[in-house]
N, C-alpha and C positions, 0 to 999 in steps of 0.2 A: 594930774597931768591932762592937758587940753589936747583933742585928736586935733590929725594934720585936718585944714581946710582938702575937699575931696579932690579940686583940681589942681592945689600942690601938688599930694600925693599925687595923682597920674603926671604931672609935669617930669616930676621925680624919677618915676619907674621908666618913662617915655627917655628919658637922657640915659638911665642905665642900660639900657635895651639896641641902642641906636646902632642898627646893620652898619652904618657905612662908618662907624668911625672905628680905629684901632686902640687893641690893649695898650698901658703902657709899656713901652720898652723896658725892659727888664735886665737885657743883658749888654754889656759895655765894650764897644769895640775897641780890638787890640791889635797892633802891630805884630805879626808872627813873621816867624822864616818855616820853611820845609824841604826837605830832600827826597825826591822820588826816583827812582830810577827807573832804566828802559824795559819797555815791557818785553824786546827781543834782547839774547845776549847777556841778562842777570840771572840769579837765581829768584828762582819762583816765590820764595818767602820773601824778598823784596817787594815794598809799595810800589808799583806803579801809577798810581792814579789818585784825584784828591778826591774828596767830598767837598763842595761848597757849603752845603747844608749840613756837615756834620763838622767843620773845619779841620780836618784832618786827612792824613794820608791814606792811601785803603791797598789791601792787598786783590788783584783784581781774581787771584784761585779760590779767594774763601767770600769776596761778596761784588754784586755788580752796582753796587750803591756808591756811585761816585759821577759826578760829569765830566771831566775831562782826564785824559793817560799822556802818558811822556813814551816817546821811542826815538829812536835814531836810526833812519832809513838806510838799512841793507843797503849795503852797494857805495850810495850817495854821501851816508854819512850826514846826513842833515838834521839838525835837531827839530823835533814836531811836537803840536801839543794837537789830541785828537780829541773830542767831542764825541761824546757814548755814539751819536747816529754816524760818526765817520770810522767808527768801531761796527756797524750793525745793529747797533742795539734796539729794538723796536722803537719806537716812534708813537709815543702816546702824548694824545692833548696839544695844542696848540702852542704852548710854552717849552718849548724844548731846551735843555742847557747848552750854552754855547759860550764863544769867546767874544771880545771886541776888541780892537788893535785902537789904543788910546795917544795920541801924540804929548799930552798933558804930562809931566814931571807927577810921579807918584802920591804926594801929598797933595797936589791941583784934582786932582781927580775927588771930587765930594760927593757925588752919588751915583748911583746907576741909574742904568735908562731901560725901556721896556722892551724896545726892538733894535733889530741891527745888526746880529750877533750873529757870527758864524757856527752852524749848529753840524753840518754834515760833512763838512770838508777837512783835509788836514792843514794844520796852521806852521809853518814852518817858522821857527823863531830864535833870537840870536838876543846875546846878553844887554841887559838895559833897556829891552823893550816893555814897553808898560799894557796894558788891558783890561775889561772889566769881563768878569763873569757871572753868568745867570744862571743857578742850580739847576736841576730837574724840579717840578712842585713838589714842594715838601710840607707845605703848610695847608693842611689838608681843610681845615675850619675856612678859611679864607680863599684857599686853591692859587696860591702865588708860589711862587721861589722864593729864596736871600739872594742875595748883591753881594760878591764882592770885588776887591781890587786887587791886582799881583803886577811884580815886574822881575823881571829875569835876572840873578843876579851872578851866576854860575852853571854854565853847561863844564862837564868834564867826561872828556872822549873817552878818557883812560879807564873811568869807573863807570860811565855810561851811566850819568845821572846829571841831574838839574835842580839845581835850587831855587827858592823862589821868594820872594817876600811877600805878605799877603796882609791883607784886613779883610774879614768879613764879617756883613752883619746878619745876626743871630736872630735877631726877631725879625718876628713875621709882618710884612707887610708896612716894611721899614725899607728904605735904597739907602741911606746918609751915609757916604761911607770916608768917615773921618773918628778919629779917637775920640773917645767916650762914649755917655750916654745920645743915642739917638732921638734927635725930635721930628726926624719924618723918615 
C-alpha cells in the first residue's frame, strides 16, 4: 500500500475539521399536532407549554425547559401565547426564544429567520393564524436554536386549551422548515 501524498492528507483532515460548515442533518422533519392547555384554570399535571428544541409539550411544575405557554386571560378571556421572558424568565444571551406572526399559508412557510421575533410580550392569538418560532439555544457546540413552524388550529374555552400544528426542525444549525430531510 502507497502512503497518501502529505498535502492530500492535510487537504483531507483540513475539510473534516472545517468550523464553519454543518453535521449532516440527521433527523427528518414531520408534521405534528399538540394540545396544551392554560397555564391559569387547569390542573397542574396539564402541559402548559412547548419545547421547540425538544418538540414536545412540557409540564411547566416539574421543568422550565420550554419557550413558549398558552393561557387565557382572566377576566378578558383572550387566548395568548407567552414567550419564557413575558413569563420572567431570566434573559440569557442574545438569542432569546420567541414568536413571529407569519401571513404565509403553513406549508409556504420554508424556513426560519434569525431576527424578528417577539420574545417579551404576550402574543394574543385566534385560530388559523400561522408563525415561526425560535427556541432558547440549545445547541450548545454551535450556540444556535431550532426553527420551527405552527399554526393555530383549535382554541377551546370550555377545556381551556389550544391545539396546534407544528414542524420542527431537530438539527442543529438547520432553519428548512418543510417535510423531510433538511439541506440547510
Amino acid at each position: 500500500m502507497r502512503p497518501l501524498p502529505f498535502a492530500l492528507l492535510v487537504a483531507g483532515l483540513a475539510a473534516c475539521s472545517d468550523p464553519n460548515s454543518l453535521p449532516d442533518a440527521q433527523i427528518t422533519n414531520v408534521v405534528d399536532t399538540f394540545t396544551i392547555s392554560a397555564l391559569t384554570g387547569t390542573p397542574i399535571a396539564s402541559p402548559s407549554a412547548y419545547s421547540i428544541a425538544d418538540r414536545a409539550p412540557i409540564r411547566t411544575d416539574l421543568s422550565a425547559g420550554f419557550d413558549f405557554a398558552f393561557d387565557i386571560v382572566p377576566g378578558s378571556g383572550v387566548p395568548v401565547l407567552l414567550p419564557r421572558s413575558a413569563l420572567g424568565f431570566p434573559t440569557e444571551g442574545s438569542l432569546l426564544p420567541g414568536l413571529q406572526v407569519r401571513e404565509e399559508l403553513f406549508d409556504a412557510i420554508t424556513e426560519g429567520v434569525t431576527d424578528g421575533y417577539i420574545t417579551a410580550d404576550t402574543i394574543p392569538v385566534a385560530v388559523g393564524e400561522r408563525y415561526i418560532g425560535r427556541s432558547r439555544v440549545v445547541c450548545s457546540s454551535l450556540g444556535v436554536p431550532k426553527y420551527g413552524k405552527f399554526e393555530i388550529l383549535a382554541i377551546d374555552a370550555a377545556t381551556r386549551s389550544i391545539t396546534i400544528k407544528t414542524l420542527v426542525n431537530e438539527n442543529c444549525g438547520y432553519i428548512g422548515l418543510e417535510p423531510g430531510l433538511p439541506e440547510e
